[in-house]
DSSP file (Angstrom, degrees, kcal/mol; ACC not computed):
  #  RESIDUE AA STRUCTURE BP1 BP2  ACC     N-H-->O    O-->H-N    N-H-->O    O-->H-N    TCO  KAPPA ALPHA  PHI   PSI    X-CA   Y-CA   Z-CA
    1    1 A X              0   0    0      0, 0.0     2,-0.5     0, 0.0    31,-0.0   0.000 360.0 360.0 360.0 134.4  124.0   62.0  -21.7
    2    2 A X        -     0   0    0      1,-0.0     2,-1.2     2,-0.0     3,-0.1  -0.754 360.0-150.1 -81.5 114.8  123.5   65.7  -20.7
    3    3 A X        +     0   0    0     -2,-0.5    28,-0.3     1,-0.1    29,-0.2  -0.457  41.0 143.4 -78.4  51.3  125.2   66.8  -17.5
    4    4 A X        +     0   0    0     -2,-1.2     2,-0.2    26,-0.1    28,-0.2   0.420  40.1  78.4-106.9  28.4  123.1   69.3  -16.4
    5    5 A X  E     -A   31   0A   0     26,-2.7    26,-2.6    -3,-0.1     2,-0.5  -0.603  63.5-135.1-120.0 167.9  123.0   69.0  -12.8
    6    6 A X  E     +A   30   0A   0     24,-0.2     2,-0.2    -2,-0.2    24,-0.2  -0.953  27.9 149.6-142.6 117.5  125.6   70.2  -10.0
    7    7 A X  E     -A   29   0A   0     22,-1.4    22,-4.8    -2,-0.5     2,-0.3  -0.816  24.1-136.3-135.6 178.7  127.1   68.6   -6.8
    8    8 A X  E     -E   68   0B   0     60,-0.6    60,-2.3    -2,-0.2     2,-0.3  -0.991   2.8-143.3-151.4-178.3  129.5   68.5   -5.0
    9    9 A X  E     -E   67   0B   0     18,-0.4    17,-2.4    -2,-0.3     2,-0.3  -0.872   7.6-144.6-145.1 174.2  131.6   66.4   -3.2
   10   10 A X  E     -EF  66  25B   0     56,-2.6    56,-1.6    -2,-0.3    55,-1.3  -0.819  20.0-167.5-122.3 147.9  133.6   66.3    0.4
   11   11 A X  E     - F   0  24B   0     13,-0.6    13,-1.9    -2,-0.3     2,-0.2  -0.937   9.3-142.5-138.5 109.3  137.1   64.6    0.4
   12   12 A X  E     - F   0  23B   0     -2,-0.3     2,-0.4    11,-0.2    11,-0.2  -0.613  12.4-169.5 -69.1 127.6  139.1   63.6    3.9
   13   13 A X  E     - F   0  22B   0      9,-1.8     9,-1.3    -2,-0.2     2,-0.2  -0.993   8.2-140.9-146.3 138.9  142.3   63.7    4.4
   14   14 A X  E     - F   0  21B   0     -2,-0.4     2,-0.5     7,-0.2     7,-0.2  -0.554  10.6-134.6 -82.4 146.4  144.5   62.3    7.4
   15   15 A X    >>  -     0   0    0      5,-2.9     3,-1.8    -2,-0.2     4,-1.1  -0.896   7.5-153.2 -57.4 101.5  147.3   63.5    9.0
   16   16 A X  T 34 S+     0   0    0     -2,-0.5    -1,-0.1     1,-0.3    -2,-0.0   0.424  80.9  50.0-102.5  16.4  150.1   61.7    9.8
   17   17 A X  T 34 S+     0   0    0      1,-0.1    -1,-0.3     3,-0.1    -3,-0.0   0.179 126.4  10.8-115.4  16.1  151.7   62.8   12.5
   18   18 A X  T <4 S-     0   0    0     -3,-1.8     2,-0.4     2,-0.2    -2,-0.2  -0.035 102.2 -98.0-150.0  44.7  148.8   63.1   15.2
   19   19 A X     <  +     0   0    0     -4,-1.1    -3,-0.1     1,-0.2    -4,-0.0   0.294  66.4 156.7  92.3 -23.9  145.8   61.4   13.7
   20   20 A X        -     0   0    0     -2,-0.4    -5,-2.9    -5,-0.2     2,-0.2  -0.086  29.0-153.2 -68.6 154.2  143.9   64.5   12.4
   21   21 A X  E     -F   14   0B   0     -7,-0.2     2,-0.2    -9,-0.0    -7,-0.2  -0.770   8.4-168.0-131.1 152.5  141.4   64.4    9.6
   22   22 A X  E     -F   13   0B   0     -9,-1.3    -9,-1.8    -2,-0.2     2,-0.4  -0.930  10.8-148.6-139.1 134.3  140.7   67.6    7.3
   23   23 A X  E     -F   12   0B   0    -11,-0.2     2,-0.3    -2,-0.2   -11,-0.2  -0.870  13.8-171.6-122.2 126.0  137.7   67.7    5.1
   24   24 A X  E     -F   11   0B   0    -13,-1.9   -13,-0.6    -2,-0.4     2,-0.5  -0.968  13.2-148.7-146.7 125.6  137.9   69.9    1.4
   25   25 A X  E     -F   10   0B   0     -2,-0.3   -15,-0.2   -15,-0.2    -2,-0.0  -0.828  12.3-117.9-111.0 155.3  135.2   70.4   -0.4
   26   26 A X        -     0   0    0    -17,-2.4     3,-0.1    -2,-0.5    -1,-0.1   0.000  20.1-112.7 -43.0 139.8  135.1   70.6   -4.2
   27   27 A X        -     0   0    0      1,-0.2   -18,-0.4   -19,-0.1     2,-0.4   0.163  65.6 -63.5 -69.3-161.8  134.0   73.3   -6.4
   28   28 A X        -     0   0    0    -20,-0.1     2,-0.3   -22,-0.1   -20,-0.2  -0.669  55.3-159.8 -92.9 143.6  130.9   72.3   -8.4
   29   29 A X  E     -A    7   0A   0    -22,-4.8   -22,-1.4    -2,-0.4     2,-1.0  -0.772  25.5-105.7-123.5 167.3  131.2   69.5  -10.6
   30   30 A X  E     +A    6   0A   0     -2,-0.3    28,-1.2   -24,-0.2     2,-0.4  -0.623  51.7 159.5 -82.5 123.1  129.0   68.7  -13.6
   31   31 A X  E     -AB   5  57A   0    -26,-2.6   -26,-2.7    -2,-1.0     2,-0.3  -0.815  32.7-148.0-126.9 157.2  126.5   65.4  -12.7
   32   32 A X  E     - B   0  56A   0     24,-0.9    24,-1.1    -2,-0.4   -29,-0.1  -0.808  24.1-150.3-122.5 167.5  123.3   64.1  -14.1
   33   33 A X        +     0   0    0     -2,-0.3    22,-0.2    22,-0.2     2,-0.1  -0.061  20.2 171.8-145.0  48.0  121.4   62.5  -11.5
   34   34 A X        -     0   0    0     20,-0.5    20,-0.1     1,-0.2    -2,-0.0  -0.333  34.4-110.6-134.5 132.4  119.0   59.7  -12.0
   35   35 A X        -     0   0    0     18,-0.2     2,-0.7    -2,-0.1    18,-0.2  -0.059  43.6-106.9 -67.5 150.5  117.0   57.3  -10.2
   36   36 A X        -     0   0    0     16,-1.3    16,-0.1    14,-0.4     2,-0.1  -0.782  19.4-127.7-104.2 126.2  118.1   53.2  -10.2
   37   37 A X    >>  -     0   0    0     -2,-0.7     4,-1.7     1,-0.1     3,-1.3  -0.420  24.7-104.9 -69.5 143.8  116.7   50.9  -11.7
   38   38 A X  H 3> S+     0   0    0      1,-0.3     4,-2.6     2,-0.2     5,-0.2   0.722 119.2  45.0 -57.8 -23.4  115.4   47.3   -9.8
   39   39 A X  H 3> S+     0   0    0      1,-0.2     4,-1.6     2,-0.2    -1,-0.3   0.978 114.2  48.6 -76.3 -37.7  118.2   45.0  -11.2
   40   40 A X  H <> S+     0   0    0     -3,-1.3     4,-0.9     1,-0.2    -1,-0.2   0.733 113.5  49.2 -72.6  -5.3  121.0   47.8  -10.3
   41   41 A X  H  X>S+     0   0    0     -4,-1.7     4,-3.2     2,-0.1     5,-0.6   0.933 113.7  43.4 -77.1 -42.4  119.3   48.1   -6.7
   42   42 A X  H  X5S+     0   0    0     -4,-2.6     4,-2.8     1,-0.2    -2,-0.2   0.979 119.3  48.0 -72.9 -56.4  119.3   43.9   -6.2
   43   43 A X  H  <5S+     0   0    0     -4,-1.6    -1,-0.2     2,-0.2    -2,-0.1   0.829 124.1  29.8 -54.7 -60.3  123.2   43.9   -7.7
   44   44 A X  H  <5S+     0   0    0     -4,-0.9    -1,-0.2     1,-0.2    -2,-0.2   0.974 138.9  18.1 -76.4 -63.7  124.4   46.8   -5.4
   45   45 A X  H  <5S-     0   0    0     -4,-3.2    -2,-0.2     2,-0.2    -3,-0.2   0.563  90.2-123.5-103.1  -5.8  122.3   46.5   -2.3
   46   46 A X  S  <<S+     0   0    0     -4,-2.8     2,-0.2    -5,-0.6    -4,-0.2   0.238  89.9  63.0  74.1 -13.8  120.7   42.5   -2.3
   47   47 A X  S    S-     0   0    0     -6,-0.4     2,-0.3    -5,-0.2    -2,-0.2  -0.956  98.4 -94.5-147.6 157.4  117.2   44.2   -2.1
   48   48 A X        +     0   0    0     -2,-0.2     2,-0.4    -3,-0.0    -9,-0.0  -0.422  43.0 177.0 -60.8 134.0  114.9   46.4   -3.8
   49   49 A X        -     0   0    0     -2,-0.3   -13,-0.1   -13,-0.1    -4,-0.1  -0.866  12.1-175.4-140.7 117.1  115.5   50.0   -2.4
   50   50 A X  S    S+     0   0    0     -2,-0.4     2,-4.1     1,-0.2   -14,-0.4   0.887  81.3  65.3 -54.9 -49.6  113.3   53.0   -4.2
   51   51 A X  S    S+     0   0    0    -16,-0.1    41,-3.6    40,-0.1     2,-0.4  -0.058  77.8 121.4 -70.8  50.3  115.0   56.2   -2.2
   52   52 A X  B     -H   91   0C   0     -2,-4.1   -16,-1.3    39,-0.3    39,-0.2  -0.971  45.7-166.5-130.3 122.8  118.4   55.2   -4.1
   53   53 A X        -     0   0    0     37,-2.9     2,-0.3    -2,-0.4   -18,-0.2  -0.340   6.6-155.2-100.1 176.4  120.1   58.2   -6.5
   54   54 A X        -     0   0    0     35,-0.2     2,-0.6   -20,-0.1   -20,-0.5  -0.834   9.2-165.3-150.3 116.8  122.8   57.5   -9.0
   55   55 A X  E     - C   0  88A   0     33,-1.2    33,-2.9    -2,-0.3     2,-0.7  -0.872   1.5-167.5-110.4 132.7  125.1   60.4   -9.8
   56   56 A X  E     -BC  32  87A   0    -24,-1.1   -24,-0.9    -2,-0.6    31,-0.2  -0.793   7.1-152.9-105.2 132.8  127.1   60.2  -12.6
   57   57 A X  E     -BC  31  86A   0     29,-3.0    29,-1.1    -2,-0.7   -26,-0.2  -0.554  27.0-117.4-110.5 171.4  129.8   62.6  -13.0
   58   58 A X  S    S+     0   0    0    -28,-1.2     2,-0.2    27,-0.2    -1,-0.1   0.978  88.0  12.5 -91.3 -40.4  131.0   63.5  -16.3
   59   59 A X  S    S-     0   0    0    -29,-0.2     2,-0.6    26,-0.1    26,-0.2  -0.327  99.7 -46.4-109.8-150.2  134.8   62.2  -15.6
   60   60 A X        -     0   0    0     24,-0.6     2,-0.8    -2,-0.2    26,-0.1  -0.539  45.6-157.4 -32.3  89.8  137.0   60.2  -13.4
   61   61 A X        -     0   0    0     -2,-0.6     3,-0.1     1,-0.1    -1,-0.1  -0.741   1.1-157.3 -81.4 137.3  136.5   61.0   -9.9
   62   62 A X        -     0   0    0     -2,-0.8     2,-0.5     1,-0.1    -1,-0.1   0.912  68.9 -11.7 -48.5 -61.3  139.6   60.1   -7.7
   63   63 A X        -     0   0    0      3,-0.0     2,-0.2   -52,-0.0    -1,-0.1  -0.968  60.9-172.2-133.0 136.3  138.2   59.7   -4.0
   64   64 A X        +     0   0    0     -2,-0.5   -53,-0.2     1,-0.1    12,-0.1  -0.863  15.6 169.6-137.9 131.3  134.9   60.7   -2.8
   65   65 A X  S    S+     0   0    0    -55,-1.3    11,-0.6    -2,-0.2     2,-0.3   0.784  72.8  17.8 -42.3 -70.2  133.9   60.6    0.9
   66   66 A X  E     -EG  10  75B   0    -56,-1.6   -56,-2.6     9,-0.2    -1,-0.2  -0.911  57.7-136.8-177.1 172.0  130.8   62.4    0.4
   67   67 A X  E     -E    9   0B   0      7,-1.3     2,-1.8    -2,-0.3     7,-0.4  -0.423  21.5-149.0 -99.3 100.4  128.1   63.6   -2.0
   68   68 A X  E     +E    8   0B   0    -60,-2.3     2,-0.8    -2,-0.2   -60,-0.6  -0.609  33.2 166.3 -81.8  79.0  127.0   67.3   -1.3
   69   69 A X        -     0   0    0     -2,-1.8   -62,-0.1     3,-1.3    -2,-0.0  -0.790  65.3 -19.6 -84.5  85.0  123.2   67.0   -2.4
   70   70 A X  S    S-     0   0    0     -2,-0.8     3,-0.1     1,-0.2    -2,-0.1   0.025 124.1 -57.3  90.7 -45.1  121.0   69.7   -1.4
   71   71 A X  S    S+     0   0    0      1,-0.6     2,-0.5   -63,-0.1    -1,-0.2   0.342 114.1 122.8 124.9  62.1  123.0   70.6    0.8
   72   72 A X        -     0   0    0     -5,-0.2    -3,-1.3     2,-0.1    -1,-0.6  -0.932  57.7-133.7-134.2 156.3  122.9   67.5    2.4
   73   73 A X        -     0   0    0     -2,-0.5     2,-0.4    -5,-0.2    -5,-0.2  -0.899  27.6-175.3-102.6 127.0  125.9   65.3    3.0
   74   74 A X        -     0   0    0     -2,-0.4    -7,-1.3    -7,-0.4    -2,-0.1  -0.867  22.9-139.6-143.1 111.0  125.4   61.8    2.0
   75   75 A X  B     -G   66   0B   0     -2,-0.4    16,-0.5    -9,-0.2     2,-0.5  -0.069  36.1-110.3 -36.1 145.2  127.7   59.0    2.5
   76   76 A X  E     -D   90   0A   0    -11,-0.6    14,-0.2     1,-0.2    -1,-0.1  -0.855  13.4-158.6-105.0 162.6  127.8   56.4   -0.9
   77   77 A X  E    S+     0   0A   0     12,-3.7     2,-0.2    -2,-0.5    -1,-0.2   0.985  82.9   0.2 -78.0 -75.4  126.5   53.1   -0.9
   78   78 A X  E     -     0   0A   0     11,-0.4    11,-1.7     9,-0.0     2,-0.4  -0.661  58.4-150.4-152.2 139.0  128.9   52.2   -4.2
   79   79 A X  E     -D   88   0A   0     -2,-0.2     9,-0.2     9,-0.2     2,-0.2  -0.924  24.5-170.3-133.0 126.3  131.2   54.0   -6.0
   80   80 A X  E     -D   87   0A   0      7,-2.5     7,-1.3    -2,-0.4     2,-0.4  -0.616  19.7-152.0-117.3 146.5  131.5   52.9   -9.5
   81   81 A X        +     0   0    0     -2,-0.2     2,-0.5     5,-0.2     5,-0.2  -0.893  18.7 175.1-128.9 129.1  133.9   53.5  -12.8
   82   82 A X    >   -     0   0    0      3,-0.4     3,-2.4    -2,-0.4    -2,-0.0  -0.967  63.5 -48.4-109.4 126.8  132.3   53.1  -16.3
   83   83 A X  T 3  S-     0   0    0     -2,-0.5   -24,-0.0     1,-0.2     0, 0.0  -0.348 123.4 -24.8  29.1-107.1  134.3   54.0  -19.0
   84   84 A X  T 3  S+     0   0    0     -3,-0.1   -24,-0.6     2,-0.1    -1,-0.2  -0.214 124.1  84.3-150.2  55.0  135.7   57.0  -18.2
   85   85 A X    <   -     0   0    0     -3,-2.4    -3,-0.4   -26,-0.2     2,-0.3  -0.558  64.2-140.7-120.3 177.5  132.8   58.2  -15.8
   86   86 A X  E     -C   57   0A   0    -29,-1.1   -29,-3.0    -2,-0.2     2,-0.6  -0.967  10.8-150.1-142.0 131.2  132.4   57.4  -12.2
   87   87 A X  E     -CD  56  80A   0     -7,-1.3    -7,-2.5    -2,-0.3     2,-0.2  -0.890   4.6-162.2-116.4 137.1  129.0   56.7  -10.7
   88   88 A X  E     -CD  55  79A   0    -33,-2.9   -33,-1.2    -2,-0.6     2,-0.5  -0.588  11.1-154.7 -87.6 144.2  128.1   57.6   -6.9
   89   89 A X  E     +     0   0A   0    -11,-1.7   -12,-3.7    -2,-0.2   -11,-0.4  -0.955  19.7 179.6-128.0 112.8  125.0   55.6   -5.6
   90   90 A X  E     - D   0  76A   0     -2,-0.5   -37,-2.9   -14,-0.2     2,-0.4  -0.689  34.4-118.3-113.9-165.3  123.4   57.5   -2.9
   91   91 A X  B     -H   52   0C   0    -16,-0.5   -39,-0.3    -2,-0.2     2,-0.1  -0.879  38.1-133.3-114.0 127.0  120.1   56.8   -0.6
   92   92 A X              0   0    0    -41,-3.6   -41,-0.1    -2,-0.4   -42,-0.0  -0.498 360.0 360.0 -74.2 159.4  117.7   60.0   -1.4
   93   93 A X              0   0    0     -2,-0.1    -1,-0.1   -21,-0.0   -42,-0.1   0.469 360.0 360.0 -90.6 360.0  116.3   61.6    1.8
């Protein structure tokens, strides 16, 4: 699989001695970016949904909050690990 797409992604992190959250986001990381097919929509979501991305990055990632797309910040539906990839499912706008 060719990685030849670029995201990035936003990571949260608490504080623990008054509650405060700090957000750092990632450099650009190498993704492919690919649309889902209907049995991985019914598995993931219980129903067909079309507007649903799948990015797969090329290793591990530890925590992701969220998926810097466009410039859009997009929560994920599922965060997956296959072999020794991790796939984000997010909802396209």
């Amino acid at each position: 699989m060719r990685y030849n797409d670029r995201v990035k992604i936003v990571t949260t992190t608490e504080d623990d001695d008054w509650g405060d959250t700090t957000s750092a986001t990632s450099d650009w990381l190498a993704c492919r970016i690919t649309g889902l097919s209907t049995q991985m929509n019914m598995n993931v979501f219980g129903k067909y949904t079309s507007n649903v991305l799948a990015v797969h990055f090329k290793n591990k990632v530890a925590k992701v909050d969220y998926v810097l797309l466009d410039d859009v910040k997009r929560k994920p539906q599922a965060v997956l690990q296959a072999r020794k990839n991790t796939v984000v499912i997010v909802e396209a706008v």
